[in-house]
Phi, psi and omega in degrees: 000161187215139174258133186213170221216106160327314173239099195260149180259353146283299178242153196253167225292326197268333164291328199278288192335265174037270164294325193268021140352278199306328178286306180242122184286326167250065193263136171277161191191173189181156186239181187207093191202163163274359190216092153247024144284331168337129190268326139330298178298322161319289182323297193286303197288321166316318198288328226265333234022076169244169173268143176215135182224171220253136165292138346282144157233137179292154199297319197278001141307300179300306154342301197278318166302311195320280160350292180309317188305308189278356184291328193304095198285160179263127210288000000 
């Protein structure tokens, strides 16, 4: 599983997915960010059925994504 930050400085978090997608078709993932409105960014989690839990987050939030993302199964 890979935890990844919506805003990267090079490629930004829904490109790196992406990419590293294209390696492994069943890579489980989740995001981490202060910015989860982009309506792309909605678009890639909604299609991919991924979690993004919103910066600051408590610890037992994260816990609980973490969980759901790898329960999840991929479509």
């Amino acid at each position: 599983m890979v935890i990844l930050d919506l805003i990267l400085p090079r490629m930004d978090g829904g490109q790196t997915y992406l990419a590293m997608k294209q390696v492994d078709r069943d890579l489980k993932a989740m995001f981490c960010s202060g910015f989860t409105s982009d309506q792309l960014i909605s678009s890639l989690l909604q299609e991919e059925h991924l979690r993004a839990v919103r910066k600051p987050f408590r610890i037992d939030e994260f816990l609980a994504a973490v969980r759901d993302s790898l329960d999840t199964p991929r479509v």
